[in-house]
C-alpha positions in Angstrom: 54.0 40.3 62.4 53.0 38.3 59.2 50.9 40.1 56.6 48.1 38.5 54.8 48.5 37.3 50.9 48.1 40.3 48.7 47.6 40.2 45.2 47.3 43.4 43.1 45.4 43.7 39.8 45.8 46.5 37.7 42.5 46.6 35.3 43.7 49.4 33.3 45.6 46.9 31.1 42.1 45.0 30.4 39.7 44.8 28.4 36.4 46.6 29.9 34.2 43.7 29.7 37.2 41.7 30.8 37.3 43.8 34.5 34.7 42.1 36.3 34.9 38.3 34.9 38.6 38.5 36.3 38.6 40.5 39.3 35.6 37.9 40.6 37.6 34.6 39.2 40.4 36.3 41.6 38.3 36.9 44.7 36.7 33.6 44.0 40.4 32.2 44.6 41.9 34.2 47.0 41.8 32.1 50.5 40.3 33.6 53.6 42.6 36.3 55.2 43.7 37.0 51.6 43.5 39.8 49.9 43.0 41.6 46.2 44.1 45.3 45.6 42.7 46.4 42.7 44.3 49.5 40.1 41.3 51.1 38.3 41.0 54.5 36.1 38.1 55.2 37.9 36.1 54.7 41.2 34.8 51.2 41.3 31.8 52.0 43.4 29.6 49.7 41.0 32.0 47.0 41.6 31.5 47.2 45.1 27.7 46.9 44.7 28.3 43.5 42.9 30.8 42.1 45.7 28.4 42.9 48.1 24.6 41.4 46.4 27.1 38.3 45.7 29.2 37.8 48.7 27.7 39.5 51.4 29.7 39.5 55.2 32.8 37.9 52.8 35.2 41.1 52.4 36.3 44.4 53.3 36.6 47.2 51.1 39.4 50.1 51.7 40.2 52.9 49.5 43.9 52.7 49.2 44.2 55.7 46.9 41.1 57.8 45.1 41.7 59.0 42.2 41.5 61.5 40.2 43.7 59.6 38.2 44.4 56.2 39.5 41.8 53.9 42.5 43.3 51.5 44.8 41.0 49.3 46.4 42.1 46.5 48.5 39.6 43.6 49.0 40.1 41.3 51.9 38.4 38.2 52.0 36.7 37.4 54.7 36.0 34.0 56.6 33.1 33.0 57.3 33.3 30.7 59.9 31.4 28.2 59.3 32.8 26.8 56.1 33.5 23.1 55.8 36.4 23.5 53.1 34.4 21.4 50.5 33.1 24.4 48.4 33.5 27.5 46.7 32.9 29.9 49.7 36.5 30.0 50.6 
């Protein structure tokens, strides 16, 4: 059974108004099946919120671990289906 890319991020180690700029470049590169688990000091609800205005029907969002002291999130990327490999919605 092969598992799917993962790529963990811990944010902790970033700047705040770093987080979101480089957990989206990261998504933004991650290729469909791929996934992004994400280390946060709190619950990244309003990331979620974000993920889904801008990519809607592209992920899946699973608590890994919640807190109180440490969130894992992983983020799989989903496929669309109908993309034609020329653009940005890998």
């Amino acid at each position: 059974m092969s598992h799917p890319l993962v790529t963990t991020l811990d944010v902790r180690t970033l700047l705040p108004r770093e987080r979101h700029a480089r957990i989206f470049a990261l998504f933004d590169d991650l290729a469909p099946g791929a996934a992004l688990e994400l280390v946060n000091d709190h619950d990244p609800q309003p990331l979620y919120h974000q993920l889904k205005a801008q990519h809607p029907g592209r992920f899946s969002w699973n608590y890994v671990e919640q807190g109180p002291q440490i969130w894992r999130v992983r983020i799989d990327k989903e496929s669309s289906g109908d993309c034609c490999g020329g653009c940005t919605c890998r």
